[in-house]
C-alpha positions in Angstrom: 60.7 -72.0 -34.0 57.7 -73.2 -36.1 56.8 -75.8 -33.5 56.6 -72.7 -31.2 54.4 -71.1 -32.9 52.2 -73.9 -33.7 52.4 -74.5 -29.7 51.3 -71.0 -29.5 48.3 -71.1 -32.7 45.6 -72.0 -29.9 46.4 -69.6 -27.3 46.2 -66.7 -30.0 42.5 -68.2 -31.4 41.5 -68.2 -28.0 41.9 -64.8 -27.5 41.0 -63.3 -30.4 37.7 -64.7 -30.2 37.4 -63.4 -26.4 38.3 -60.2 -27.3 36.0 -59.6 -30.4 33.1 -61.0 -27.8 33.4 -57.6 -25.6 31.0 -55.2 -26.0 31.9 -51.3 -26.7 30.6 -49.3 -23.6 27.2 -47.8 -24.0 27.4 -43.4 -23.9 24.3 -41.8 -22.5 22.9 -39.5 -25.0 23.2 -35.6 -24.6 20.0 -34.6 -23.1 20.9 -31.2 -24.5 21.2 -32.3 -27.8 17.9 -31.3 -29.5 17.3 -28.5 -27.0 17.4 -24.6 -28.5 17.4 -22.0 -25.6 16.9 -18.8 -27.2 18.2 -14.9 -25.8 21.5 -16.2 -24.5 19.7 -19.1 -22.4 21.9 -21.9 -22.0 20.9 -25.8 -21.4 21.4 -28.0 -18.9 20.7 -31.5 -17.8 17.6 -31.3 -20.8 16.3 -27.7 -19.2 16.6 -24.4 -20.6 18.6 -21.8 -17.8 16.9 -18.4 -18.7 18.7 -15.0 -17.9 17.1 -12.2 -16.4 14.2 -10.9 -18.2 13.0 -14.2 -20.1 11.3 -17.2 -19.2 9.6 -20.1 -20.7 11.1 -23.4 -21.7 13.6 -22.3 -24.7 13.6 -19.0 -22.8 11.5 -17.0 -25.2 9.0 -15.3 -23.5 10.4 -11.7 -22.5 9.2 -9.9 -19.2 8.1 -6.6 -20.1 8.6 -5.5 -16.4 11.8 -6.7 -15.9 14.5 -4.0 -15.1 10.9 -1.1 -14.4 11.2 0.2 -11.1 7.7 1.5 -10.0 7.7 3.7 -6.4 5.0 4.3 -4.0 3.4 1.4 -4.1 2.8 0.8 -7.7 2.9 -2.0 -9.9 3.8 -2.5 -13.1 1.6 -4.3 -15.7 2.9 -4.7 -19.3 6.0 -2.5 -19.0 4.3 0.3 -17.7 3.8 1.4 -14.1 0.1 1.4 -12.7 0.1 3.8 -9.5 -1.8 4.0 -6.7 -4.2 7.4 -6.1 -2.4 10.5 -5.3 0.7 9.3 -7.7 1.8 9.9 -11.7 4.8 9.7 -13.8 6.4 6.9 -15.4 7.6 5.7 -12.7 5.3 6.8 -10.3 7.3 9.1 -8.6 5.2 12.4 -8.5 3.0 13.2 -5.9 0.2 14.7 -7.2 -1.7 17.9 -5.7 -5.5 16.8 -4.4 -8.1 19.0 -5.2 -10.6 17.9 -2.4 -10.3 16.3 0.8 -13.5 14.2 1.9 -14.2 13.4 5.2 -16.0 10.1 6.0 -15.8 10.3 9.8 -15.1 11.9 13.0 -13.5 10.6 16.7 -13.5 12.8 19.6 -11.0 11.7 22.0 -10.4 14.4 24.0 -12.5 17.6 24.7 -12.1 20.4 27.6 -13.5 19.2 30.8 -14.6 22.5 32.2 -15.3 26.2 30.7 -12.2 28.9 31.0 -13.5 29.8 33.8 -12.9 26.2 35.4 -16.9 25.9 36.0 -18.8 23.1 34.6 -20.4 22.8 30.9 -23.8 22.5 32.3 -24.6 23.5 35.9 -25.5 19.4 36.9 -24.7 17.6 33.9 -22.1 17.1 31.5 -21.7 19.0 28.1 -24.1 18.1 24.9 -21.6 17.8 22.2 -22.1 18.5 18.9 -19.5 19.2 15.8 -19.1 21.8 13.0 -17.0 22.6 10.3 -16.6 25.4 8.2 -14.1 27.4 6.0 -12.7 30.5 6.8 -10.3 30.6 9.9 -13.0 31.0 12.9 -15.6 28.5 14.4 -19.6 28.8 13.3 -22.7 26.9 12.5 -23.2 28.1 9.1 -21.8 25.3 7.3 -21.6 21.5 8.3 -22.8 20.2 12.0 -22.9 17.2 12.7 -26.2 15.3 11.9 -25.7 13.5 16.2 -25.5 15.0 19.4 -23.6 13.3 22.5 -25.9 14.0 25.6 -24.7 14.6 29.3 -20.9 13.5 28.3 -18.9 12.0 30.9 -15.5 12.9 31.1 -12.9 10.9 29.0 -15.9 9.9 26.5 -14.5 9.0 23.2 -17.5 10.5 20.4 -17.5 8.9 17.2 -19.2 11.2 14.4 -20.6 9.6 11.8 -24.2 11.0 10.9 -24.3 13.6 8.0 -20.8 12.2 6.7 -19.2 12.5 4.0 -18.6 15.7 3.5 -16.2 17.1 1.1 -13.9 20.4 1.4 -13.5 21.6 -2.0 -10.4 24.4 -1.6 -7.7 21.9 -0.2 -5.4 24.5 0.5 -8.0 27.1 2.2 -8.5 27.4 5.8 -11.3 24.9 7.6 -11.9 25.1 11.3 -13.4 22.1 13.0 -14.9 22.7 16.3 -17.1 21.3 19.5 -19.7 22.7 21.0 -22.2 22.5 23.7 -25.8 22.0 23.2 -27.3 24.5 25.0 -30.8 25.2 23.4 -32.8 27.3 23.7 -29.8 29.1 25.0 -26.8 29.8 23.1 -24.6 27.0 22.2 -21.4 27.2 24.2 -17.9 27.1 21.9 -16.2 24.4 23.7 -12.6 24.2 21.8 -11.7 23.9 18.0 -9.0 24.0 15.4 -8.0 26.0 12.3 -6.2 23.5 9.5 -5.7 23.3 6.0 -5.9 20.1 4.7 -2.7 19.9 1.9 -0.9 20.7 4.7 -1.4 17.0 5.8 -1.3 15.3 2.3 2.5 13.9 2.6 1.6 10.5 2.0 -1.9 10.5 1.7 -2.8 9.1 4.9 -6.3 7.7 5.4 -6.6 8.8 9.3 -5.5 12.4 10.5 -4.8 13.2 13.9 -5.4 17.0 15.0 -5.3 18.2 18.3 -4.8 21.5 20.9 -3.7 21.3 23.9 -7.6 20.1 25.2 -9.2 18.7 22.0 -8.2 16.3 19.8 -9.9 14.3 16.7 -9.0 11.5 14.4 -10.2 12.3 11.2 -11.0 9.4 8.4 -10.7 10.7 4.9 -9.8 10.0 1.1 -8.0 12.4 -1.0 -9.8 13.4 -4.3 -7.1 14.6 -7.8 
């Protein structure tokens, strides 16, 4: 027996020296070790994962618009909703009542070819159109005309108005009539066609462009919306 062991001596030497020559294996270090997220942010791979509402790298800069809804267009800055014109409330959610209506421009596009009667505008020419507006419910010249007059129209003429514009209509919810007319000086100007409107009837939305019309004349209207 103790020559077996003595047999043996080497082989153990032999491999205890081989295995106190391995080396332990190497562990990565935690790239999340020395990294704080803050507000319930939670790291990984070295990086900060923010929740809702928070940013920056440990997750500690707060958005003050997060969960601020802000309607018709607006936008909120700093936790608080900026609106657009026309538009108030926290949220910006109430439509506000103007309390002018200014009109920067007007587009004929269509106008009554002939009189009632069916007989021309002029006996050989076409009509000489001019605008006007003016409150009350019935057409005259005693307010705004229009600073341009269209000459011997041919039919189908689109007339853009644009001389003596703006022109602002102070009792938004009065009536206005806007008519056209023909130039007949040093007669009596002919009423060609017009209509009676009040403009917060057409404030929904605050368009920029209105579009009025009868059955013969029609107008696109550009305006902005005072409050």
């Amino acid at each position: 027996m103790k020559n077996l062991f003595l047999a043996l001596l080497p082989l153990l030497f032999v491999a205890t020296v081989f295995s106190s020559c391995q080396k332990d294996p190497v562990t990565a270090p935690d790239p999340c070790a020395n990294i704080s997220c803050f507000n319930g942010g939670v790291c990984q791979n070295g990086t900060c994962d923010c929740p809702p509402g928070f940013s920056g790298a440990q997750c500690q800069i707060a958005d003050p618009c997060h969960n601020i809804t802000c309607l018709n267009g607006g936008t909120c800055v700093n936790g608080n909703c900026d609106c657009p014109p026309g538009y108030g409330g926290s949220d910006c959610g109430t439509a506000l009542t103007p309390v002018s209506m200014t009109i920067t421009s007007v587009t004929v596009t269509n106008y009554p070819a002939t009189k009632p009667s069916g007989s021309g505008w002029d006996l050989t020419t076409g009509p000489d159109c001019f605008l006007t507006i003016n409150s009350g419910t019935s057409a005259n010249q005693n307010s705004f005309v229009s600073g341009y007059t269209y000459n011997n129209v041919a039919a189908g003429t689109q007339m853009p108005f644009n001389t003596g514009f703006p022109i602002s209509l102070t009792s938004p919810n009065s009536d206005y009539v806007l008519a056209i007319w023909d130039n007949d000086a040093p007669d009596a100007d002919d009423y060609m066609d017009g209509f009676r409107f009040i403009p917060n009837n057409y404030s929904s939305g605050f368009p920029s462009t209105l579009s009025l019309s009868t059955a013969t004349f029609a107008v696109t209207i550009d305006v902005t919306w005072n409050f």
